[in-house]
C-alpha positions in Angstrom: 29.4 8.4 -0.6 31.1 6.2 -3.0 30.1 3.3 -4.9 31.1 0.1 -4.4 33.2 0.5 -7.9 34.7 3.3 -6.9 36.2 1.6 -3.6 37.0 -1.8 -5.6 41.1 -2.3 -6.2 42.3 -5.1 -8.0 43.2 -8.5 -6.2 40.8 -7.6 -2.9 38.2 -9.7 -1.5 37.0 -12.3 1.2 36.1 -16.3 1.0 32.8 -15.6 1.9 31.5 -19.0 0.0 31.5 -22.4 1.9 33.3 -25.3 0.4 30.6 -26.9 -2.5 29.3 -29.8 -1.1 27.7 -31.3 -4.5 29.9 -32.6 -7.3 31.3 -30.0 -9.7 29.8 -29.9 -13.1 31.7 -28.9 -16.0 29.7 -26.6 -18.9 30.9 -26.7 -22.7 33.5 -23.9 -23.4 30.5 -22.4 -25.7 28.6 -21.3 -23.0 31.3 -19.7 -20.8 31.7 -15.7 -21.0 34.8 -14.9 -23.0 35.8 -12.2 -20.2 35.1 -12.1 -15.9 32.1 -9.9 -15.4 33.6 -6.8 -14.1 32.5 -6.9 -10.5 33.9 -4.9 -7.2 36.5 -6.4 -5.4 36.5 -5.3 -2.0 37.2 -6.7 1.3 35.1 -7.8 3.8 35.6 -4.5 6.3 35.3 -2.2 3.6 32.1 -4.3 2.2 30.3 -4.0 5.6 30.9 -0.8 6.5 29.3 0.3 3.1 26.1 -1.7 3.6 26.1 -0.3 7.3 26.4 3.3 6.0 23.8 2.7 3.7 21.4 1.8 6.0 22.2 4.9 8.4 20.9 6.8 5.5 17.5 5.5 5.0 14.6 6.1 6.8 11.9 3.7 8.0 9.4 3.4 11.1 12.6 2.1 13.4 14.3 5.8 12.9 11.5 8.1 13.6 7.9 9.2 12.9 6.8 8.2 9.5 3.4 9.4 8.8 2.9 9.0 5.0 -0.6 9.6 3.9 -3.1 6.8 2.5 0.0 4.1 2.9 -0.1 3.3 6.7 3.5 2.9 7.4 3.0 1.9 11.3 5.2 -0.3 13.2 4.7 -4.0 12.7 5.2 -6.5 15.5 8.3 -8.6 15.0 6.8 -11.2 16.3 5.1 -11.5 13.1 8.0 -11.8 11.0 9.7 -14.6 13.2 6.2 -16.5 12.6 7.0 -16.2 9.0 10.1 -16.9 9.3 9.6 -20.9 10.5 11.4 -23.3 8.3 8.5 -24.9 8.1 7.3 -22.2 6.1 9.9 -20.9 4.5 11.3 -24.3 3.1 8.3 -25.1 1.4 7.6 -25.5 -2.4 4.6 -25.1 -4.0 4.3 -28.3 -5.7 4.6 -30.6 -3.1 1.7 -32.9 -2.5 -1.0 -31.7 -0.3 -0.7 -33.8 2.5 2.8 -32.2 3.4 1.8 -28.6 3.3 -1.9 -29.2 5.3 -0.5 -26.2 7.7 -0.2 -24.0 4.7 -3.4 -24.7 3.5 -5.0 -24.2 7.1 -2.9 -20.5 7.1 -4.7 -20.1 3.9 -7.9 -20.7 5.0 -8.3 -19.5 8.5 -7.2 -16.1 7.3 -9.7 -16.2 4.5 -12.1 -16.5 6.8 -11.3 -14.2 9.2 -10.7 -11.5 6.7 -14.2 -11.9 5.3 -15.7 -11.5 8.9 -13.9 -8.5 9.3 -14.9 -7.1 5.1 -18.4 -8.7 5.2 -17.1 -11.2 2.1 -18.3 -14.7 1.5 -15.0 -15.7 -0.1 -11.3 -14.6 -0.7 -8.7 -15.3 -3.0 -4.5 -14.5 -2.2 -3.3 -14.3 -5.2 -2.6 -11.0 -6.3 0.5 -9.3 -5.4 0.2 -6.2 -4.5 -3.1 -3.1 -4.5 -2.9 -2.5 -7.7 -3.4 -5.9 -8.6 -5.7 -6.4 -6.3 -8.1 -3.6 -7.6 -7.3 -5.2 -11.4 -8.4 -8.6 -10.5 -11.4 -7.1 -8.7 -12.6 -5.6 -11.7 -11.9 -8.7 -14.0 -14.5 -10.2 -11.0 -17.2 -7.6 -11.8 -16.4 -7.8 -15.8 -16.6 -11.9 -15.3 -20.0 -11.4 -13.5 -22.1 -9.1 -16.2 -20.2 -11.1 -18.8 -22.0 -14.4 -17.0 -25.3 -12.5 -17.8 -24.7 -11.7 -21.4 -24.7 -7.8 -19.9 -22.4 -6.9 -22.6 -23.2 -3.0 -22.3 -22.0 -2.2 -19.2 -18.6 -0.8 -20.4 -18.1 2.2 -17.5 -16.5 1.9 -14.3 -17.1 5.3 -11.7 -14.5 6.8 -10.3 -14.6 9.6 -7.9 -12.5 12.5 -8.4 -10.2 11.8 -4.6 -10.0 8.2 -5.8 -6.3 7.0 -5.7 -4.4 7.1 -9.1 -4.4 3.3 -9.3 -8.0 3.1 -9.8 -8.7 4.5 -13.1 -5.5 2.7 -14.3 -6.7 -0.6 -13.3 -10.5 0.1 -14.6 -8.5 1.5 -18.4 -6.2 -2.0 -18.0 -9.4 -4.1 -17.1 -10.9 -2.9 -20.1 -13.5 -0.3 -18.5 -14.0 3.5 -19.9 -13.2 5.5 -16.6 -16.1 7.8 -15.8 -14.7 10.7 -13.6 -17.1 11.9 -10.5 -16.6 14.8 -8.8 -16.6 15.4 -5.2 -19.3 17.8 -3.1 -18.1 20.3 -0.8 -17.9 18.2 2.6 -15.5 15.9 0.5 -17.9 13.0 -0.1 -19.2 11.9 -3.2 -21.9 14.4 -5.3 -25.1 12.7 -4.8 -26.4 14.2 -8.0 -23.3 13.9 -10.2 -23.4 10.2 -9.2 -27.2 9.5 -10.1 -26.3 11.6 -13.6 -23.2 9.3 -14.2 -25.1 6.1 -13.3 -26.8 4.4 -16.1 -27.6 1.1 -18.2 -24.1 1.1 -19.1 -22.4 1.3 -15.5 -20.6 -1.9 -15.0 -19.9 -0.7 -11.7 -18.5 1.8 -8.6 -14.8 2.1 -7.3 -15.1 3.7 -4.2 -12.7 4.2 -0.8 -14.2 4.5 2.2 -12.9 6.4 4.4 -11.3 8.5 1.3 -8.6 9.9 0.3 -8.9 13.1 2.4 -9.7 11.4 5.4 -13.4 11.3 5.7 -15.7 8.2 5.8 -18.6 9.2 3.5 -22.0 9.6 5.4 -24.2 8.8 2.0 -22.5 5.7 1.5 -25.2 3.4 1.9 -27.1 5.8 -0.8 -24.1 5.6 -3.0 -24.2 1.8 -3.0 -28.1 1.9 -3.8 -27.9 4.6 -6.6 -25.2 1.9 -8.6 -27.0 -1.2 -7.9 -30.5 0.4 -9.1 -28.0 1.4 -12.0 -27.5 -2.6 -12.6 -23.4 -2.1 -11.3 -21.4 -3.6 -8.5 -19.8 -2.1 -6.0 -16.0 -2.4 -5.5 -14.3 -1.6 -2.3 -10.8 -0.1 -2.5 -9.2 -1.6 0.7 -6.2 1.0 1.0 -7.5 2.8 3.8 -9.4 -0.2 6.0 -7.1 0.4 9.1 -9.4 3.2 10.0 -12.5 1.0 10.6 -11.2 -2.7 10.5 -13.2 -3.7 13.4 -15.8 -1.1 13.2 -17.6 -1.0 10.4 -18.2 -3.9 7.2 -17.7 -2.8 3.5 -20.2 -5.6 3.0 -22.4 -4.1 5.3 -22.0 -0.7 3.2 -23.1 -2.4 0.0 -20.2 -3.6 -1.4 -20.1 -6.2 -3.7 -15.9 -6.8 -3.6 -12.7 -5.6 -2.0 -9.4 -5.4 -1.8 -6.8 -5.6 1.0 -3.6 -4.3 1.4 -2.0 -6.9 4.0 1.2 -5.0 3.9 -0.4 -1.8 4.9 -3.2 -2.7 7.4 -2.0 -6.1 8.5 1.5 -6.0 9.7 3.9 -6.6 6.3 6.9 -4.1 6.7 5.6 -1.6 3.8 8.0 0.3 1.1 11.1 -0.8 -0.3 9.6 -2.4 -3.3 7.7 -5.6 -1.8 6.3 -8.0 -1.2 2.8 -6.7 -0.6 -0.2 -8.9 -0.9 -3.9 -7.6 -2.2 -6.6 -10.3 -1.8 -9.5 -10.1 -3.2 -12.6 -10.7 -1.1 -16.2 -10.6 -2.5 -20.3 -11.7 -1.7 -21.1 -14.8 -2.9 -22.7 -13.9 -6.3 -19.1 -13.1 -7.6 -17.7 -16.4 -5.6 -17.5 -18.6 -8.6 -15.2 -15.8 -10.7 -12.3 -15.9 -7.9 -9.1 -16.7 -8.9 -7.8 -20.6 -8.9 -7.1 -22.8 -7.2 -9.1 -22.4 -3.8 -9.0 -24.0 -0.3 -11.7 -25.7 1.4 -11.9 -27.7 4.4 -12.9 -31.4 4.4 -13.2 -34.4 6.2 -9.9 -35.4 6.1 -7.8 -31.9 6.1 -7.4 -29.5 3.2 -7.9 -29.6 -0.2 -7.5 -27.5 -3.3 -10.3 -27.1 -6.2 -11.2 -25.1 -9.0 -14.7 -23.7 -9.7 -15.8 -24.2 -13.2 -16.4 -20.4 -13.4 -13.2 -19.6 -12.1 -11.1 -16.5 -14.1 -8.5 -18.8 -14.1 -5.2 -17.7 -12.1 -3.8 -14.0 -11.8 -0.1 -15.0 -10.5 1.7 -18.0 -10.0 0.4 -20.9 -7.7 -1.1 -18.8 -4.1 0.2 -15.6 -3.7 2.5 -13.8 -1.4 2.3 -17.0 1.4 4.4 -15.2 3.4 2.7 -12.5 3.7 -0.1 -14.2 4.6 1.5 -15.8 7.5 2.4 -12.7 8.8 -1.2 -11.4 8.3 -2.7 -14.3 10.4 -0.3 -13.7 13.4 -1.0 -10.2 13.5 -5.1 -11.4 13.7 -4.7 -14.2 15.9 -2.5 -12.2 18.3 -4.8 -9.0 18.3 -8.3 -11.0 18.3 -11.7 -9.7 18.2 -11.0 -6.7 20.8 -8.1 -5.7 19.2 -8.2 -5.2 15.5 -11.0 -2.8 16.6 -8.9 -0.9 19.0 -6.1 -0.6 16.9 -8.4 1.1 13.9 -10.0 3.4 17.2 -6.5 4.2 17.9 -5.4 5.2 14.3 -8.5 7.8 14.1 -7.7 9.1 17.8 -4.1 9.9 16.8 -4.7 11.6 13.6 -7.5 13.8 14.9 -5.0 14.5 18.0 -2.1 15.9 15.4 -5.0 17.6 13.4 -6.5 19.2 16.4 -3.0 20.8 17.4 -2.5 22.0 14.2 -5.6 23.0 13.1 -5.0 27.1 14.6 -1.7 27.5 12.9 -2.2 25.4 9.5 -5.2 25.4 6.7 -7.1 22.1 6.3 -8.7 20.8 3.7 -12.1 20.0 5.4 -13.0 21.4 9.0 -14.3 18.0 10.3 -13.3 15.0 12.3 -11.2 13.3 10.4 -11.1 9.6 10.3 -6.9 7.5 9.9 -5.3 10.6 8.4 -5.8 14.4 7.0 -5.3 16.8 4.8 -3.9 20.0 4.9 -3.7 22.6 2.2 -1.0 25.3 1.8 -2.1 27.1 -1.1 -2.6 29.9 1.3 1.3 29.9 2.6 2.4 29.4 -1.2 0.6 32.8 -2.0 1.7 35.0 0.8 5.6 33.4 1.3 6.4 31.4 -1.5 6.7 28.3 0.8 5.1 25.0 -0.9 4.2 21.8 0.3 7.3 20.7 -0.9 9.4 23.2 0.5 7.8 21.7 3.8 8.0 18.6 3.4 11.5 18.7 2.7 12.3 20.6 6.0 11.3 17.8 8.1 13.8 15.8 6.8 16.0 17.6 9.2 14.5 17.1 12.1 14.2 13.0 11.5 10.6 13.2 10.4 9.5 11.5 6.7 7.7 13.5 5.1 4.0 13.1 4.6 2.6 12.3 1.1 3.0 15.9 -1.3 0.2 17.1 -3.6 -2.2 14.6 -2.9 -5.2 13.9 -3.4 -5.4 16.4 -6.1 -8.7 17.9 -5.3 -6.5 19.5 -2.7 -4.4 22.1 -4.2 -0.6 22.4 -2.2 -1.9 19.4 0.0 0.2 17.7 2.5 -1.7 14.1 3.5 -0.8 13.1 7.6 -1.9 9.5 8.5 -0.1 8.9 12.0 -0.9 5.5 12.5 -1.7 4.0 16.0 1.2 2.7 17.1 2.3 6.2 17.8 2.1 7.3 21.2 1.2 11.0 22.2 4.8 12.2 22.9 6.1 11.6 19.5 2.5 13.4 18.3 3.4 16.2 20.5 6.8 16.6 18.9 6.2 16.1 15.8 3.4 18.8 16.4 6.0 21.6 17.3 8.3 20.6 14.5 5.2 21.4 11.8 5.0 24.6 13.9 8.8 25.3 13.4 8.5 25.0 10.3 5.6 27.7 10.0 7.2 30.1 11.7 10.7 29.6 9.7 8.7 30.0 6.6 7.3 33.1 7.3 10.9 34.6 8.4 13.2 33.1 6.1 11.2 31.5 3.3 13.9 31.7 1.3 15.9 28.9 3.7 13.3 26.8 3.1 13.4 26.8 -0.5 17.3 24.9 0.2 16.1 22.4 2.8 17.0 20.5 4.2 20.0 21.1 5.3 21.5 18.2 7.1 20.7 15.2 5.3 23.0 13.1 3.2 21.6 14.4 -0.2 19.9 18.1 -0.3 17.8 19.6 -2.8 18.3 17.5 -5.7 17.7 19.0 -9.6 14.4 16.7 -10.1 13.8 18.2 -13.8 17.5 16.7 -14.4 17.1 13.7 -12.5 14.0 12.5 -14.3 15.0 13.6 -17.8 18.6 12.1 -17.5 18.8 9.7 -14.8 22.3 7.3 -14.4 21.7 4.4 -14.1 25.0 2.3 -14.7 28.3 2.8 -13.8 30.5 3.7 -16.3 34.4 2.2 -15.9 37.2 4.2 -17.1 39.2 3.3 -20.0 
């Protein structure tokens, strides 16, 4: 399709601006561009039906099944995002004084503490952003703590080998040297490697539980007591907590901190670039080290404070609010008896898909699998030439996304499923015999697959070209 440059002609356009209702304000002739910026002009028709055929071309939960691995991209109530959207809200700054934002404060707090019932925390702080910045400000947490106690050797932050790629990045940003641990054949953490790897300088453990290939580690309550007896902490990589929100603590597991994603587990639309929101919960020994400022309830509402310990802030003022917001409906409306169903129904549905595909394609691990799974096609690759990618790009054409390619890495050709539970068995079923379409094409016409898909708006893009020489501004003639 063309660019809005390319479908600008001279002298077009639309009032699309009310009449200023302020008084105009004049600026000195020194700070006025010598030349208009060179900007479309385009009518109003022609501007809308670009932004309309635009948005036929993406693809989100509203336009089909969406099961990308590790992210949980499910359908989130609407409801939620008309709570968010009050004015009351929305129309709030973050300096005003504290008796006219005691309802932001109380959103603040109540989902603190209902997210710490459901981790096992003490305390929890909004303020990062996103996941990544959660798991940063988690480690500054555990740095801040051994710091507190002169511990000035414990430089080494464990990492299994199926951990996601953020977590050695934000234990190298944090300061931390990145100890790699491999996995054991069931796809849990090796026992032994971990008691080699643990040691007086262990500042602590990032661990995900259920992990990356979709199975809740059985020794986890060992893994926790080898890194304590080590002198670490534990830290709790949050990104996959839709499988046992409801279920099972990572307090109650050993963990010391943790990280949310709110705009994968509790009902923020997730992908196009934001917001997100990672708190930061953690046990009360690390309470102090949270982020500023806090809320706490008093006598006569809500106040803010800021422990003397305190790491000081990690972004602007309180976070995401939003976000938040959207969060506490999406608690409040499913309640004690339903966070725990909806985490049940996310394991049912994944080991449904994985059960009906189990005969036909390879997984990585022949066991239950907890939110999501993993399925390897090294085997295809060496007998047809068809990849992972070659299959995930074929599902494009039936109106599927694609799940996530060539991850984790332990998994050689892997394609990661996580269906989510607000899928419902017919669209399971269907997207079951498209997977098995696909098979049977690959092992006929491999070669078809290799140009999939077919019938989407761009094909098989030159990716070597694309990353090496990308264009990234429009370039006017003459």
């Amino acid at each position: 399709m063309k660019l809005l440059f390319e479908r600008s002609r001279s002298g077009r356009g639309s009032d699309l601006l009310p009449a200023c209702d302020v008084p105009a304000v004049s600026f000195d002739e020194t700070l006025l561009r010598g030349t208009a910026p060179r900007l479309p002009e385009i009518a109003e028709v022609d501007l809308g039906r670009h932004y309309t055929e635009l948005a036929k071309q993406t693809h989100g939960v509203n336009d089909g099944f969406y099961p990308l691995g590790s992210c949980t991209m499910k359908y989130n109530p609407r409801v939620n995002e008309e709570a968010a959207a009050l004015p009351g809200f929305t129309q709030l700054h973050p300096l005003q004084p504290l008796e006219s934002v005691q309802g932001a404060l109380e959103v603040l707090h109540t989902a603190e503490k209902l997210l710490c019932e459901i981790t096992g925390m003490d305390g929890m702080s909004f303020q990062p952003a996103a996941g990544a910045h959660g798991e940063y400000t988690g480690l500054l947490l555990i740095r801040k703590y051994h710091q507190s106690r002169g511990d000035s050797a414990r430089t080494k932050i464990l990492v299994p080998d199926s951990a996601h790629g953020t977590n050695p990045a934000s234990a190298a940003m944090a300061g931390f040297q990145v100890v790699s641990v491999p996995s054991n054949n069931m796809g849990g953490v090796d026992l032994d490697a971990l008691r080699r790897a643990a040691g007086p300088d262990t500042a602590g453990l990032m661990l995900t539980n259920p992990n990356t290939v979709g199975l809740f580690d059985a020794n986890i309550l060992e893994i926790t007591r080898i890194v304590h007896e080590a002198g670490g902490l534990c830290y709790y990589d949050g990104a996959n907590l839709n499988a046992i929100m409801g279920q099972a603590r990572p307090g109650d597991m050993g963990f010391d901190c943790v990280h949310l994603n709110l705009h994968k587990t509790f009902s923020t639309p997730h992908g196009g670039g934001g917001p997100g929101s990672g708190p930061v919960g953690c046990k009360a020994a690390l309470e102090p080290f949270l982020p500023a400022p806090r809320v706490r309830e008093t006598e006569g509402g809500y106040t803010l404070y800021t422990p003397e310990e305190t790491m000081g802030q990690v972004r602007s003022f309180y976070g995401n609010f939003l976000v938040v917001v959207k969060a506490l409906a999406y608690l409040l409306t499913l309640g004690r008896e339903g966070i725990p169903e909806a985490s049940a129904g996310a394991v049912l549905n994944a080991n449904y898909l994985m059960r009906k595909l189990a005969g036909a394609y390879t997984m990585s691990y022949d066991t239950p699998c907890m939110h999501e799974f993993v399925m390897t096609l090294e085997g295809l690759a060496h007998d047809s030439g068809v990849t992972a990618m070659d299959v995930a790009k074929r599902l494009l054409d039936f109106g599927i996304h694609p799940p996530t390619m060539y991850f984790p890495l332990i998994v050689h050709e892997a394609l990661m499923v996580e269906p989510t539970e607000t899928e419902s068995p017919e669209t399971l079923d269907q997207a079951a015999e498209v997977f098995l379409k696909i098979l049977e094409e690959a092992k006929a016409d491999p070669e078809g697959l290799h140009q999939a898909p077919h019938h989407c708006p761009i094909g098989r893009p030159d990716e070597v070209t694309a990353a090496r020489n990308p264009i990234l501004r429009y370039h006017f003639e003459g």
